[in-house]
C-alpha positions as CSV (number, residue, x, y, z in Angstrom):
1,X,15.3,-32.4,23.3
2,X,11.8,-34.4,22.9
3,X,11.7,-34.8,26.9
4,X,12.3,-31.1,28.1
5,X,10.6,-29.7,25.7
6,X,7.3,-32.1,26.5
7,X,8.1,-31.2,30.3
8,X,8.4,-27.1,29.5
9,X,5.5,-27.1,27.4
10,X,3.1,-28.9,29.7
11,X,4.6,-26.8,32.4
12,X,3.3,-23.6,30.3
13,X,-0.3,-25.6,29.8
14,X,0.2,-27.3,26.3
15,X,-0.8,-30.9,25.5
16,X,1.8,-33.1,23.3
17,X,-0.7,-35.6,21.4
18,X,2.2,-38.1,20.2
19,X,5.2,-38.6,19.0
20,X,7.1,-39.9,16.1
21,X,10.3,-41.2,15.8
22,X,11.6,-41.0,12.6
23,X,15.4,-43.3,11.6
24,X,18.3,-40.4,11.6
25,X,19.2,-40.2,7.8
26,X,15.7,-40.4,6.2
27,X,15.2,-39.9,2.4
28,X,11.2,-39.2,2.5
29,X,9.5,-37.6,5.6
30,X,6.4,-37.9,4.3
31,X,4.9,-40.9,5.9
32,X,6.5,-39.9,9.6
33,X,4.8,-36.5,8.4
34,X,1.3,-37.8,7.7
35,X,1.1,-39.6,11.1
36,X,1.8,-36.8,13.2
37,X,-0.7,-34.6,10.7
38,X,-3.1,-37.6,11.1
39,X,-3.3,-35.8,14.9
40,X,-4.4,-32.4,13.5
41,X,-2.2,-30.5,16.3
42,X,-1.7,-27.1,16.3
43,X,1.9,-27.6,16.2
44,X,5.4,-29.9,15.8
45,X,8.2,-29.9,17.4
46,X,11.1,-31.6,15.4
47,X,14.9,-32.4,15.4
48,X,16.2,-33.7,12.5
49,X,20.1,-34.1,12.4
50,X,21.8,-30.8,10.4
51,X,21.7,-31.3,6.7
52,X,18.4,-33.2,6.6
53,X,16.2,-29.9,7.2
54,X,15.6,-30.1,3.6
55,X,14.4,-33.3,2.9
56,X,12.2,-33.1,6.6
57,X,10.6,-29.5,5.4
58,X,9.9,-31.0,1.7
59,X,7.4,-33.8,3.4
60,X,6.4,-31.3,5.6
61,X,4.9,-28.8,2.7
62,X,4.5,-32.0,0.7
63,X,1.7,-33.5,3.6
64,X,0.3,-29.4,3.9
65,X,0.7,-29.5,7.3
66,X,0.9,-25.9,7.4
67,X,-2.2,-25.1,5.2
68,X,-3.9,-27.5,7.7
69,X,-3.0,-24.9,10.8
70,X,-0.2,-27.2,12.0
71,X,2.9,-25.0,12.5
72,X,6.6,-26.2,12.5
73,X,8.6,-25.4,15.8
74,X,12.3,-27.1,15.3
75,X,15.6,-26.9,16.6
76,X,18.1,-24.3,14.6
77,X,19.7,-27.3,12.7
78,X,15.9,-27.6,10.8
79,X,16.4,-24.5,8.9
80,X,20.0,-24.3,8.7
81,X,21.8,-20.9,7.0
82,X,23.4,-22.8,4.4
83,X,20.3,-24.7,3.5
84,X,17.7,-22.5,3.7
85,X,17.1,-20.7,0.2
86,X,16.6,-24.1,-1.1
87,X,13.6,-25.2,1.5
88,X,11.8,-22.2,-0.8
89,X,8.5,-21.2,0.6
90,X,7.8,-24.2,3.0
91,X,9.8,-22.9,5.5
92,X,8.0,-19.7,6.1
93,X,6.4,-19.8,9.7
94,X,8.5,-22.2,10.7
95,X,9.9,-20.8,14.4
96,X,13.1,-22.5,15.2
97,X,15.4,-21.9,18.6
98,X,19.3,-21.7,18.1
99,X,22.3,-20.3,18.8
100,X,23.2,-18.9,15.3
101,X,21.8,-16.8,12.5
102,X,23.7,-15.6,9.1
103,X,21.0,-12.9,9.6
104,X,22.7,-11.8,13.0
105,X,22.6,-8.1,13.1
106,X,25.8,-7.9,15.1
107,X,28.7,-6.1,13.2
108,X,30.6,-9.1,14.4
109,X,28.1,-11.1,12.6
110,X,28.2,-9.1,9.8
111,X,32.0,-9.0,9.1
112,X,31.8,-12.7,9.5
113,X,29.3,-13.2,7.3
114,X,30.8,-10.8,4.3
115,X,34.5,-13.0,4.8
116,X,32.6,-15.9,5.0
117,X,31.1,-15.8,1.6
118,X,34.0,-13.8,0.0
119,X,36.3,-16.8,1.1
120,X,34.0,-19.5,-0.1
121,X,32.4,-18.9,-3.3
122,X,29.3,-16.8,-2.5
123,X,28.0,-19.7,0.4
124,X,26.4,-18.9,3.6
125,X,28.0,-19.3,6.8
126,X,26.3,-21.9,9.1
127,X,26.4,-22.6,13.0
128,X,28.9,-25.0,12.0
129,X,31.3,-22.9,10.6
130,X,30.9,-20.1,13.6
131,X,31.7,-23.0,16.1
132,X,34.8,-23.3,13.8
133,X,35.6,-19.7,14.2
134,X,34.9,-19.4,17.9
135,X,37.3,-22.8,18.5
136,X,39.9,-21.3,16.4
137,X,39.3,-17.7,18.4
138,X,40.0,-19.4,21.5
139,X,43.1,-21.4,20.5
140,X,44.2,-17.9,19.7
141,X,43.6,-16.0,22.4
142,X,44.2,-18.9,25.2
143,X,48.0,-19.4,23.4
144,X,48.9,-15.5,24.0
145,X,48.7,-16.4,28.0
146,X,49.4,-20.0,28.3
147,X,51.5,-23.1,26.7
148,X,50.2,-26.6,26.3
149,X,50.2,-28.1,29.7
150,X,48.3,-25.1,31.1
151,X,45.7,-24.3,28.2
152,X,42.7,-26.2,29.8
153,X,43.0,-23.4,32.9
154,X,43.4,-20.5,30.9
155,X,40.6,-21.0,28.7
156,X,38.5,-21.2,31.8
157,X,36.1,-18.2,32.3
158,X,37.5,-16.5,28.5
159,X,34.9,-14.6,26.8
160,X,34.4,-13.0,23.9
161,X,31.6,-11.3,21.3
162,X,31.5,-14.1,18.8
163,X,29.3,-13.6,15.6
164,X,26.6,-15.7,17.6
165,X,26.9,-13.0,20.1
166,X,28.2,-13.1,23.8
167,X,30.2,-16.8,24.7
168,X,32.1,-17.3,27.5
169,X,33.6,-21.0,28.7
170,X,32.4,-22.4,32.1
171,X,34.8,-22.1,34.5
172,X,33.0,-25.0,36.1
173,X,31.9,-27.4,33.7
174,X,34.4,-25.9,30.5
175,X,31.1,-25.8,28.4
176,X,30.5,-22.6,26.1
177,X,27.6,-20.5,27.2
178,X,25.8,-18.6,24.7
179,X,22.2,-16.8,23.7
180,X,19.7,-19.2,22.2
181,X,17.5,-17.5,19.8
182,X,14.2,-18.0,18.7
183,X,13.7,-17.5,14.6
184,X,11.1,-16.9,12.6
185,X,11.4,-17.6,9.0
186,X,9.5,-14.6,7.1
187,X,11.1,-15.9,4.0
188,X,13.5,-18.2,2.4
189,X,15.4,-15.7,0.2
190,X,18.0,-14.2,2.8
């Protein structure tokens, strides 16, 4: 993710400054923070593994990155549904790119969402749990046409309207394609 998005945004005329590597599972981003704010660029561009958006956006409001002009570009994972409302305020302005949103307006989305939360206690649904449903969607539909020894060729080319929108499997290279989104948090409390 670090190299093409250094390549695409020097291609568009930007200048990365640096980078930081931070160790996977970190309890305080702060220090990794200060360094890159030590830079004063306009932006960051992090990737943190899902579940650790919390703990990354804390050291980022912590080290007032934002109040300095720096603003937080991420991948989806940064700000993920489930763990969102508890990032509070420091995640507004923060623009992230993914393939999921509990705020999806889709009415897909939107059924999803309402069975999501009625079937588990109030929570959020989360990119995880749509690639759970979309897996489970295409077991289902690729077992009313096929048996086991020819489900890999029937699921070739299947598509659907997931709750993260339009998916359809690769005929070539059997990966999912899907929209990527850009997101912009407005505010916590979704």
């Amino acid at each position: 993710m670090e190299t093409i998005f250094g390549q695409r945004f020097a291609a568009s005329g930007g200048t990365v400054v640096g980078d930081v590597r931070i160790p996977l599972k970190n309890p305080d981003y702060g220090p990794f923070v200060q360094r890159a704010k030590d830079t004063a660029p306009d932006a960051i561009f992090a990737f943190v593994p899902s579940g650790e958006g919390a703990s990354f956006m804390k050291g980022f409001a912590n080290r007032g990155l934002a109040k300095a002009g720096g603003r937080l570009l991420a991948t989806g994972n940064v700000t993920n549904d489930d763990i969102l409302p508890s990032m509070g305020d420091a995640a507004i302005g923060t623009v992230t790119a993914h393939y999921y949103s509990a705020a999806h307006p889709s009415p897909e989305n939107k059924a999803y969402v309402e069975a999501f939360r009625k079937a588990n206690g109030g929570l959020r649904p989360n990119f995880m749990s749509v690639g759970g449903w979309d897996g489970m969607h295409l077991v289902y539909e690729v077992l009313k046409k096929a048996d086991g020894d020819s489900f890999v060729v029937a699921a070739r080319g299947m598509s659907c309207t997931s709750p993260r929108g339009p998916v359809t499997i690769d005929v070539d290279t059997r990966d999912i394609v899907h929209d990527t989104y850009i997101r912009g948090c407005r505010t916590a409390r979704r």
